[in-house]
C-alpha positions in Angstrom: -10.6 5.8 -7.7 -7.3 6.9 -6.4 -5.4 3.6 -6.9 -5.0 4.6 -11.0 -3.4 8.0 -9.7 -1.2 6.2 -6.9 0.1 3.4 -9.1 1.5 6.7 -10.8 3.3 8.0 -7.9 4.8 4.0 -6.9 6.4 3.5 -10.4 9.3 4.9 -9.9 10.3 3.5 -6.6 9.7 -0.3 -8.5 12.7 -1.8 -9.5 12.7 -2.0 -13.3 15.5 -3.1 -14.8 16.9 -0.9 -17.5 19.7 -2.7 -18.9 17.4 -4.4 -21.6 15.6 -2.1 -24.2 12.1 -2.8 -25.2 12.5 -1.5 -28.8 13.4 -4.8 -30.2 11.5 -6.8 -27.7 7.6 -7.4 -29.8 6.1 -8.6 -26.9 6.8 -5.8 -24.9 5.8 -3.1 -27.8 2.8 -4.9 -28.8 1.5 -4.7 -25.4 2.7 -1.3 -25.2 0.5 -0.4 -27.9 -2.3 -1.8 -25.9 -1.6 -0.3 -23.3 -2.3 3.1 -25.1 -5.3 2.3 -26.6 -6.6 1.1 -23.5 -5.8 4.5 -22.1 -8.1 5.7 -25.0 -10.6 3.5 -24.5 -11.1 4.0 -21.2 -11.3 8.0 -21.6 -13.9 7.1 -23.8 -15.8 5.2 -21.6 -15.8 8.2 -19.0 -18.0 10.1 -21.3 -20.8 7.0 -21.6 -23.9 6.6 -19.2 -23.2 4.2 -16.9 -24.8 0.8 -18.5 -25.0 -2.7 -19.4 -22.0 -2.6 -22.4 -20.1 0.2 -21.1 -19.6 -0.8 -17.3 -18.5 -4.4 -18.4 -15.8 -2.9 -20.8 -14.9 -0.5 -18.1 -14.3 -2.9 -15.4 -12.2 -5.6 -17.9 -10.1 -2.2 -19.2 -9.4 -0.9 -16.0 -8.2 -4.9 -14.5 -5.8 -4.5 -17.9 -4.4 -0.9 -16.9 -3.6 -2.6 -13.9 -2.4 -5.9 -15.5 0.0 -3.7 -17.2 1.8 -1.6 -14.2 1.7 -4.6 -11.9 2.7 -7.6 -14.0 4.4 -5.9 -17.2 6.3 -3.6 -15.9 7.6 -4.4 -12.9 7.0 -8.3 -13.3 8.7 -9.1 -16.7 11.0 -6.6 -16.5 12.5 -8.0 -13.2 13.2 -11.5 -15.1 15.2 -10.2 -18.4 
């Protein structure tokens, strides 16, 4: 339950590279834009009863919100 909060507080202490710009990097905005309406999504889900549909969708959601900090951020932007 924590580990969303903590991931927070370790961003800034990963080394992201910030010579390269995502704004005319697709990849990077498209999964950006993901990223967001996961966000949404999963806020959404908060408010459900936990069943069936809505646990499956919150467990793959929450593997992408961390997908995203782990691999996409700190990952990819390490190889540019």
């Amino acid at each position: 339950m924590f580990s969303s909060l903590l991931i927070l507080f370790l961003l800034p202490y990963a080394k992201i590279n910030l010579k390269y710009s995502s704004k005319y990097n697709i990849i990077f905005q498209f999964l950006f834009w993901l990223f967001i309406a996961d966000v949404l999504l999963l806020m959404w889900l908060g408010a459900k009863p936990p069943e069936a549909p809505y646990v499956n969708m919150g467990q793959f959601l929450t593997c992408f919100y961390f997908f995203y900090f782990v691999i996409v951020l700190v990952g990819l932007t390490n190889i540019c």
